[in-house]
Backbone as CSV, one residue per row, in Angstrom:
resi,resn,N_x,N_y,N_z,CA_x,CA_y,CA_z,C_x,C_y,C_z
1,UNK,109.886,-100.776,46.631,108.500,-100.399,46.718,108.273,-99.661,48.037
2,UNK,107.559,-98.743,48.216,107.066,-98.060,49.286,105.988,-98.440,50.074
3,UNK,105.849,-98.527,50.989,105.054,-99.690,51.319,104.107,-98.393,53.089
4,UNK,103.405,-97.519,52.891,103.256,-96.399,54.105,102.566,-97.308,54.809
5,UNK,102.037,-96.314,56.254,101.581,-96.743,56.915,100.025,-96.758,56.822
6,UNK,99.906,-96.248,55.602,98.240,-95.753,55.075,98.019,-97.112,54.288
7,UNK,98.543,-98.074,54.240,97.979,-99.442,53.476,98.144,-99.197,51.809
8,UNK,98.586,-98.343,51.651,98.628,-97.563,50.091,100.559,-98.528,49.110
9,UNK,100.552,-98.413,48.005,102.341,-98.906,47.964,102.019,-97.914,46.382
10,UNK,103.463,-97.636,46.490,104.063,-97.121,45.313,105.376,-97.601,44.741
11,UNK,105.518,-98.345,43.270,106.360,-99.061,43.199,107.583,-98.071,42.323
12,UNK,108.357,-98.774,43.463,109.987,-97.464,42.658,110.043,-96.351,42.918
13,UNK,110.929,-95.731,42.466,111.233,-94.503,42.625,110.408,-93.816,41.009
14,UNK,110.425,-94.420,40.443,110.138,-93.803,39.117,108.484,-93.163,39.269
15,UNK,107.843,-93.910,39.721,106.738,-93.527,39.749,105.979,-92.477,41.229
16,UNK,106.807,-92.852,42.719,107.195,-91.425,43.208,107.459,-90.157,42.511
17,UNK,108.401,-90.701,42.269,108.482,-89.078,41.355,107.628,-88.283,40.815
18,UNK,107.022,-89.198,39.876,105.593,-88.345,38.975,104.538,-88.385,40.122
19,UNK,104.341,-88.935,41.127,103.840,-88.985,41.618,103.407,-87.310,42.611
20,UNK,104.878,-87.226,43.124,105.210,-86.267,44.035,105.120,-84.887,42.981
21,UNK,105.275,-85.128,41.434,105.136,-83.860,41.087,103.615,-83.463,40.269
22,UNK,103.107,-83.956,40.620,101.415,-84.158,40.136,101.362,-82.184,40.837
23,UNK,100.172,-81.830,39.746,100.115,-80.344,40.095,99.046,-80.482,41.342
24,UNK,98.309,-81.064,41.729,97.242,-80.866,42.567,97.908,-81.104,44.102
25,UNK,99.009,-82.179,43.860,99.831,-81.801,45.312,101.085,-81.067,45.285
26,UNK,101.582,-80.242,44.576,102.526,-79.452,44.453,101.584,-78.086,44.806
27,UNK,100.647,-78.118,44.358,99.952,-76.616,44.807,99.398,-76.738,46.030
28,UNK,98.969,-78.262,46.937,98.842,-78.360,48.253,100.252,-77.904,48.724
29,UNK,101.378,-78.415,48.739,102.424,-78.791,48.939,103.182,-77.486,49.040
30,UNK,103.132,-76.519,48.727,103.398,-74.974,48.070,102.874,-74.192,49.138
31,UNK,101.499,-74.255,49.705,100.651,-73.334,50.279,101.617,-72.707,51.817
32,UNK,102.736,-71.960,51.985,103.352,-72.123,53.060,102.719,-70.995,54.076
33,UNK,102.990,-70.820,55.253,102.232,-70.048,56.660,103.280,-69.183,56.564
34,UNK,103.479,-67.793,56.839,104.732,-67.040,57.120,105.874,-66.712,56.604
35,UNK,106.983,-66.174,57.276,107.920,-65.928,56.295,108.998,-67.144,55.521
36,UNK,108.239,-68.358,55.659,109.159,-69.431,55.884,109.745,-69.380,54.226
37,UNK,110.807,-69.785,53.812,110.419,-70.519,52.795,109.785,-71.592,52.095
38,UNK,109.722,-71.666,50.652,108.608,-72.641,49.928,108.967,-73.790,50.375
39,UNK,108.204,-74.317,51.143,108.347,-75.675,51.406,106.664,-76.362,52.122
40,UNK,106.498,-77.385,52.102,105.471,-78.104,52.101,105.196,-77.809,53.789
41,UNK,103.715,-77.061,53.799,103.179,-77.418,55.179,102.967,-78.956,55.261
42,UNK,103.092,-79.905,56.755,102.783,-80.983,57.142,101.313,-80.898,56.914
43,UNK,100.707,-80.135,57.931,99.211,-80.252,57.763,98.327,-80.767,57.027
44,UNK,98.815,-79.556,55.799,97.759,-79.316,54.114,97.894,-80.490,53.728
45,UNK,99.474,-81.352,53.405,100.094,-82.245,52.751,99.311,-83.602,53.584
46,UNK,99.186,-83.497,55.223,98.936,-84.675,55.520,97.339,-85.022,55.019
47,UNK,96.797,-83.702,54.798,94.775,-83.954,54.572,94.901,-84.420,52.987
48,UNK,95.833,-84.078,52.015,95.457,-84.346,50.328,95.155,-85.711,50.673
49,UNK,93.959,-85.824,49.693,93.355,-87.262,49.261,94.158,-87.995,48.698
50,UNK,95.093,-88.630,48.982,95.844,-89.364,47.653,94.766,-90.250,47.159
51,UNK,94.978,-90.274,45.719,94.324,-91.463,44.727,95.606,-92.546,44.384
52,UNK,95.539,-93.617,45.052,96.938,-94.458,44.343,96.944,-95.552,43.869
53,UNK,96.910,-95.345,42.485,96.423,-96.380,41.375,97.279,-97.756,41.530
54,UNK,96.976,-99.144,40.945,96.725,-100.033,41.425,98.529,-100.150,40.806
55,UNK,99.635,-101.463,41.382,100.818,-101.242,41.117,100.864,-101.699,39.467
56,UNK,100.350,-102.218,38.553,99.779,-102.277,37.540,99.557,-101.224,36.770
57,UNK,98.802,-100.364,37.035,98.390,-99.095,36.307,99.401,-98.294,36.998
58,UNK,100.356,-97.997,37.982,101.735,-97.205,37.915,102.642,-97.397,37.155
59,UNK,102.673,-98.884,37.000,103.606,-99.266,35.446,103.303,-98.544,34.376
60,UNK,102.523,-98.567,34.111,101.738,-98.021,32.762,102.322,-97.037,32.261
61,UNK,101.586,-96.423,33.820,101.427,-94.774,33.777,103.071,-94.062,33.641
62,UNK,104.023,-94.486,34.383,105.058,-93.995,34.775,106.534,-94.757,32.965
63,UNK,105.924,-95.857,32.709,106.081,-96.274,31.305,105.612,-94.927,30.456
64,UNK,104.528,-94.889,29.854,104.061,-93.444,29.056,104.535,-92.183,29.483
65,UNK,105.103,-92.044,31.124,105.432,-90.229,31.104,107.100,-90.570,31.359
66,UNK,107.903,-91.888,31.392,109.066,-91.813,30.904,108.815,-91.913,29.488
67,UNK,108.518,-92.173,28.485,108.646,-91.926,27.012,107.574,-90.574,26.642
68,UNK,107.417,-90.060,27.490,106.803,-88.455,26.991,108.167,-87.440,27.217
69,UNK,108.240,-87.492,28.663,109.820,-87.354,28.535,110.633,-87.356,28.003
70,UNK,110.901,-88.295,27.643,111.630,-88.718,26.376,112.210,-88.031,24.819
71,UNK,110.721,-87.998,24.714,110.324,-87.400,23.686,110.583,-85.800,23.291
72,UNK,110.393,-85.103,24.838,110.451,-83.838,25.193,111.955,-83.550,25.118
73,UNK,112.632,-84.414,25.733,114.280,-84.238,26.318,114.861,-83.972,23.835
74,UNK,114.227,-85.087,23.450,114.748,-85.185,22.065,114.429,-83.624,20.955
75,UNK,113.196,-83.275,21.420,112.492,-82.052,21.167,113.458,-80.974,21.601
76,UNK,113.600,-80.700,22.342,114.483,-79.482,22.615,115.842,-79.927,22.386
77,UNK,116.549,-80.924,22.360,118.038,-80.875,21.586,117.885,-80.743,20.226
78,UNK,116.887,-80.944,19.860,116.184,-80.719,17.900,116.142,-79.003,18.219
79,UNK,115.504,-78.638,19.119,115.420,-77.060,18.796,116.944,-76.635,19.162
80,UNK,117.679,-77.025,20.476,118.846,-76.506,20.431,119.540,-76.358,18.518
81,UNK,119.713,-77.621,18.425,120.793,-77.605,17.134,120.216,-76.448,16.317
82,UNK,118.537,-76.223,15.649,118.399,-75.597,14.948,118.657,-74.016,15.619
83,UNK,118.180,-73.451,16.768,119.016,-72.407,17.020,120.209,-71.682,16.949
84,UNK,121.033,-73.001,16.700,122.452,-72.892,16.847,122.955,-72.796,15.107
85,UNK,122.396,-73.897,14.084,122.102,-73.130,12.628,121.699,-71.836,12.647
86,UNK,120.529,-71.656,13.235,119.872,-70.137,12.685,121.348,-69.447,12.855
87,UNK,122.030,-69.247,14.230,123.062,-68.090,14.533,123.938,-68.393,13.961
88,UNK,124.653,-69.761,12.618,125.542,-69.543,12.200,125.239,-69.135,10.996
89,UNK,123.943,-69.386,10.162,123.238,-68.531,9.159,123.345,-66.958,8.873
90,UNK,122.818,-66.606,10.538,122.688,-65.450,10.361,124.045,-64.422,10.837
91,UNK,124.597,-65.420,11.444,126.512,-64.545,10.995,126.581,-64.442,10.105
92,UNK,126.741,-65.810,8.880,127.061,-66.076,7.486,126.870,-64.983,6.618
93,UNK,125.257,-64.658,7.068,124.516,-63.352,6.180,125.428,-61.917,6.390
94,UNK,125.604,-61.599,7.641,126.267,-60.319,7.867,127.432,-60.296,7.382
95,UNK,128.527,-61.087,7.459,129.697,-60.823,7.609,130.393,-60.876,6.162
């Protein structure tokens, strides 16, 4: 568990994660000064409001977007295979 110095906790890594890739701090997180590369100003990153739901509702939450995931990862090996029919179909047809 993560435990900051802001009185805030985030449990696991699992839910960091979704956490850290939430669009509202990835587009704080993004905003860079100069020629630097993309990487997170301190500043911007230190002012975002975090909202950090109770360790209860991170279960939940991080439960439902590992099985959305999930779901997604199964979805595109379903489209791989059928892509991979279509192109032996459509050899079949030509040749």
């Amino acid at each position: 568990m993560f435990d900051g110095d802001m009185g805030f906790k985030l449990k696991g890594h699992g839910c960091i994660y979704f956490f850290i890739q939430g669009a509202e701090l990835l587009e704080v997180a993004n905003k860079s000064i100069g020629s630097k590369m993309p990487r997170a100003d301190w500043n911007s990153v230190s002012e975002f409001p975090f909202k950090i739901p109770t360790i209860k509702e991170q279960e939940k939450i991080v439960g439902y977007l590992k099985t959305l995931e999930n779901k997604i990862v199964k979805e595109k090996e379903k489209l791989m295979f059928f892509e991979e029919q279509k192109r032996g179909f459509m050899q079949k047809m030509f040749v």
